[in-house]
C-alpha positions in Angstrom: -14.4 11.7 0.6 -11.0 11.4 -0.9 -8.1 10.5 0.6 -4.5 10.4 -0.4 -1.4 8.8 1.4 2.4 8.5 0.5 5.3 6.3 1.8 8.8 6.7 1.7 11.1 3.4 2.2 14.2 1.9 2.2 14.8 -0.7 0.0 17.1 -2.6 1.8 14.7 -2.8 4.7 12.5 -4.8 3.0 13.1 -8.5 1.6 11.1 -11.7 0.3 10.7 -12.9 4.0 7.3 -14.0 5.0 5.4 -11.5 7.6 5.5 -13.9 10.3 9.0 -14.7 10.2 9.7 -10.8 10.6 6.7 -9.3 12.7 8.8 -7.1 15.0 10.6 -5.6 12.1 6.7 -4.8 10.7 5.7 -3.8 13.7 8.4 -1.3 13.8 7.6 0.3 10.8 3.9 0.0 10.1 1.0 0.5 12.8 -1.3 -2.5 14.5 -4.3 -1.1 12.2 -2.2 -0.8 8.7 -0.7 -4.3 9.5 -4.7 -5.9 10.0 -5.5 -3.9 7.1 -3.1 -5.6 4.7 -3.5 -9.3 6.1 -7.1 -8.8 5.4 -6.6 -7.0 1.7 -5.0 -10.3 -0.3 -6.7 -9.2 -3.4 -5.8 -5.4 -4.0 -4.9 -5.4 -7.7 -2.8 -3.3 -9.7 -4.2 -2.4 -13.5 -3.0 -0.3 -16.2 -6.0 1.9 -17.5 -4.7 5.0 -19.9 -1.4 4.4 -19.0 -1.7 5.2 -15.2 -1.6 2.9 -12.8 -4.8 2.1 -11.1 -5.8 -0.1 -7.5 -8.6 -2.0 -7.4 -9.3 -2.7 -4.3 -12.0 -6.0 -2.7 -14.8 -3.6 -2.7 -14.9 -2.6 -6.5 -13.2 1.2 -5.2 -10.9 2.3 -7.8 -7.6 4.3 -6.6 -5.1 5.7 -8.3 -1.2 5.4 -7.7 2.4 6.9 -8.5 5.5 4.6 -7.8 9.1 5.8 -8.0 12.3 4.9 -7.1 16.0 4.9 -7.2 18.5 2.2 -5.9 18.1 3.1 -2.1 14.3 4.0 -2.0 10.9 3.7 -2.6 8.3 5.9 -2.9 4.1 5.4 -3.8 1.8 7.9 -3.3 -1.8 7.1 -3.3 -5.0 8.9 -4.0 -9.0 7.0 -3.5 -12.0 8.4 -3.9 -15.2 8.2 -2.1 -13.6 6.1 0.5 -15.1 5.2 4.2 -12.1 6.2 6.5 -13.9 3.9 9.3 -12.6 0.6 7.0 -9.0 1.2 7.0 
């Protein structure tokens, strides 16, 4: 199964603030499950294979991702294959 996702942000929303010194301004903007999913997920890692970016996620799944941006926003758009949609 693939599966693809894409977020949109402000930039100014976001700062170098620990989680748990901001959790109602997460909880806001993220759900209870994606929130889990990322406290659990320390060692997601970003690579460079052929020049586009690739995720490596804890179980060895590769993903592949697109970031842009401009001085006010953020975008990243996601795309995993053969992914078990129970896990996230």
């Amino acid at each position: 199964m693939q599966s693809i996702g894409i977020d949109i942000e402000e930039i100014s929303r976001f700062s170098k603030i620990k989680f748990q010194k901001r959790t109602t301004f997460y909880k806001k903007i993220f759900t209870e499950k994606e929130i889990q999913y990322c406290m659990n997920k320390k060692n997601i890692e970003v690579v460079l294979q052929d020049n586009i970016p690739s995720l490596i996620l804890p179980n060895g799944k590769k993903g592949y991702v697109s970031l842009s941006h401009t001085k006010k926003y953020a975008v990243a758009v996601v795309l995993i294959n053969d992914i078990n949609m129970k896990n996230l």
